[in-house]
C-alpha positions as CSV (number, residue, x, y, z in Angstrom):
1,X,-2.3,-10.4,42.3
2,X,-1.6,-9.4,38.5
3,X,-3.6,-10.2,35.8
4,X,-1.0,-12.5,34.4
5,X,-0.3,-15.0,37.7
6,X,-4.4,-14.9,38.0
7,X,-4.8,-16.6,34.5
8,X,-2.0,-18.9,34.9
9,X,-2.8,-19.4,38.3
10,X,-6.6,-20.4,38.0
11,X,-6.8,-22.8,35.6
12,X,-3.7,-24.5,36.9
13,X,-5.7,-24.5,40.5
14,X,-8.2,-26.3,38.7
15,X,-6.8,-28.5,36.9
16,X,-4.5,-29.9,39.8
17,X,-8.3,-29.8,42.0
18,X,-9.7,-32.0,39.4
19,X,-7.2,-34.4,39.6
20,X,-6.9,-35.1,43.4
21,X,-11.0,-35.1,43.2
22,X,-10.8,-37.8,41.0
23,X,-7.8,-40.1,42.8
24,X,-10.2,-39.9,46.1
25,X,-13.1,-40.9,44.5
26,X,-11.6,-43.3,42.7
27,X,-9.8,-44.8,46.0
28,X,-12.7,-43.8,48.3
29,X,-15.0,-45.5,46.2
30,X,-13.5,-48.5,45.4
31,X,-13.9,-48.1,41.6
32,X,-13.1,-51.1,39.3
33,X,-9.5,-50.1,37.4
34,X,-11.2,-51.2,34.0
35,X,-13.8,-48.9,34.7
36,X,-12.2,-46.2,35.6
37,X,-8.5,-46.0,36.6
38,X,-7.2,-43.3,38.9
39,X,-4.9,-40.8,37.9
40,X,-1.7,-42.3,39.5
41,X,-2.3,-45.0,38.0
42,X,-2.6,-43.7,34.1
43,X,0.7,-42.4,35.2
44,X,2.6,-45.5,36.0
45,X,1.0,-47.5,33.3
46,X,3.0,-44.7,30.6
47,X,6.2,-46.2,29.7
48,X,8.5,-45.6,27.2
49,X,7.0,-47.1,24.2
50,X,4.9,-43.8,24.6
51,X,7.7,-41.5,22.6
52,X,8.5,-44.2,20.1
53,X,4.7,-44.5,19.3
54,X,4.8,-40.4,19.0
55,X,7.4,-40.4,16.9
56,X,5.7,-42.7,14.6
57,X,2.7,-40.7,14.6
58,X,4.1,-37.6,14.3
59,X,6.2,-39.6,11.5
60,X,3.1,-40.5,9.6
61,X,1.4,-37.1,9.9
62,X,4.5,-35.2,8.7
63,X,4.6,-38.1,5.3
64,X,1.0,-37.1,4.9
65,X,1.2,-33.3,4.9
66,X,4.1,-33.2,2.5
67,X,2.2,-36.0,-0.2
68,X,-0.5,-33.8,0.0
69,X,1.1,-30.6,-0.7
70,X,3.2,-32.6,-3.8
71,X,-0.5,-33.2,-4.9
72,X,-2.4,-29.8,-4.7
73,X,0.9,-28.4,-6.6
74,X,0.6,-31.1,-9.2
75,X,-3.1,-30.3,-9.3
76,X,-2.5,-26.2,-9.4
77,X,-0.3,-26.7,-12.4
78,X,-2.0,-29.3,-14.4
79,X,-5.0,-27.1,-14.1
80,X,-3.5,-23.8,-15.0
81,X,-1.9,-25.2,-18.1
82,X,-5.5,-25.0,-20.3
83,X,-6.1,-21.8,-19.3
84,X,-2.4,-20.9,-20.5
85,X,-2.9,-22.7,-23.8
86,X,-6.3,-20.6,-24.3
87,X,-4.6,-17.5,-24.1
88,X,-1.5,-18.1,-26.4
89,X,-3.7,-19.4,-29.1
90,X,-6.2,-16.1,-28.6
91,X,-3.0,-14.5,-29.8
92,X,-2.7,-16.4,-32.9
93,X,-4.0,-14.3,-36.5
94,X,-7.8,-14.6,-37.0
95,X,-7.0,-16.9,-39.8
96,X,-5.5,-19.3,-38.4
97,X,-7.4,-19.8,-35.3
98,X,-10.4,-19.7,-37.4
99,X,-9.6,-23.0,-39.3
100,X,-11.2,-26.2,-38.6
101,X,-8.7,-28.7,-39.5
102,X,-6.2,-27.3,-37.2
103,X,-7.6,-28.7,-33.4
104,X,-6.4,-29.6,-30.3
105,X,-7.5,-32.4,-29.4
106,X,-10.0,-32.5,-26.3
107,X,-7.5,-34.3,-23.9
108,X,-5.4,-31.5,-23.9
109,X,-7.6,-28.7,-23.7
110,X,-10.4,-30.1,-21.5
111,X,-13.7,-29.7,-24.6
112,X,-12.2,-26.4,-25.7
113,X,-10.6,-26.1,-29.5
114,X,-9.2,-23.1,-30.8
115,X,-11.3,-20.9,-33.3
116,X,-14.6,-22.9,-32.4
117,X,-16.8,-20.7,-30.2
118,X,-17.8,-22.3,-26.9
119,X,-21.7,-23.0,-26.6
């Protein structure tokens, strides 16, 4: 055997092992269906509701991952645009940024104002 049919063919071989173990002892041993349904069972009790509850699922998930990429955008930006503002007004001539009268006021800027020194 290759390497390739030997790690397909293994775990398939026990999986499909697992399976029939578990529908014998489930019909040797007369287990309760509440308690413990056998395979064949699980089976037939799938119908096709199951792919319209998927879709909704996958539905909700996919509405989820694009609202929270809107958000960490949103949230990249707003928090790039003090740090943008701090640099532009570094540029400004000594004597402006130096006076007190001209501020920005603290909503803007998160605490920081041009031409007062940060403590």
């Amino acid at each position: 055997m290759t390497v390739k049919i030997k790690d397909t063919l293994y775990p398939v071989t026990f999986a499909l092992g697992f399976l029939l173990l578990w529908e014998l002892a489930v019909r040797l041993l007369s287990v309760p269906m509440y308690l413990l349904p056998a395979p064949t069972q699980v089976v037939s009790a799938i119908n096709g509701s199951l792919w319209s509850h998927t879709l909704v699922t996958l539905g909700e998930a996919l509405t989820g991952f694009i609202l929270a990429n809107i958000l960490g955008l949103a949230t990249a930006v707003i928090s790039y645009i003090p740090n943008r503002l701090r640099r532009e007004c570094s540029r400004l001539p000594s004597p402006l940024r130096l006076r007190r009268w001209w501020r920005w006021p603290r909503c803007w800027s998160f605490g920081w104002e041009p031409g007062i020194p940060r403590r």
